[in-house]
C-alpha angles and dihedrals in degrees: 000000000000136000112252108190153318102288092189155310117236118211134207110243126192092188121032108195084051085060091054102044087055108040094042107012103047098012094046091238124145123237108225129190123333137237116231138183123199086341093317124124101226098160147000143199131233141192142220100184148296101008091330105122150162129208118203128197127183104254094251103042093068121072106256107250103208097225115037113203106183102105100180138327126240125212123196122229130175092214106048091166095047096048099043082053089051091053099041083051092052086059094260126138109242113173129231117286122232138158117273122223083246076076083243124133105247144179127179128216141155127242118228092276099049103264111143112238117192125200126217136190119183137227134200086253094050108136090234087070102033099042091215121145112267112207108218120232105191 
């Protein structure tokens, strides 16, 4: 037994409609089934691609966890520069992109609500890939 990946994060939406704008309008993700209660919709899931997913919630219809731990979410591209041009030319407010000490390409931004999102794009010398130590500068 292993564990194989990470299926998804689910996130907390006080508006609904916003988070889809963003993640698939703005963002190219698909929207993918519902959740309803009682015939309303109160969530969604998305996905990135392959099994790469988010599940969204409206912020009152999931039970408040007192400390919440998820920091940010980061989503994987294969074109950092060409995807931090589209959002910056939907208005939206992409910052620079620079390279991490992870030796992965990277640009940070915030989704309608406020969540961080960072963006990577990796290299052949990543150290996801490579496993080195990576000494923080921040």
């Amino acid at each position: 037994m292993s564990i194989k990946s990470l299926a998804h994060v689910c996130i907390k939406s006080p508006d609904l409609d916003a988070t889809t704008a963003f993640y698939c309008g703005a963002l190219g993700m698909k929207r993918l089934f519902d959740f309803t209660r009682q015939g309303k919709v109160i969530g969604f899931y998305m996905k990135a691609d392959n099994t790469t997913f988010i599940e969204v919630f409206a912020a009152g219809e999931v039970t408040p966890i007192e400390q919440q731990v998820l920091n940010h979410l980061c989503l994987e591209t294969d074109d950092i520069v060409a995807l931090q041009k589209a959002l910056a030319a939907r208005g939206l407010d992409p910052g620079d992109v620079k390279m991490g000490v992870d030796h992965s390409y990277q640009f940070w931004m915030k989704d309608p609500h406020g969540m961080a999102i960072e963006f990577h794009q990796y290299t052949d010398t990543s150290a996801q890939f490579t496993g080195e130590p990576v000494e923080v500068n921040w």
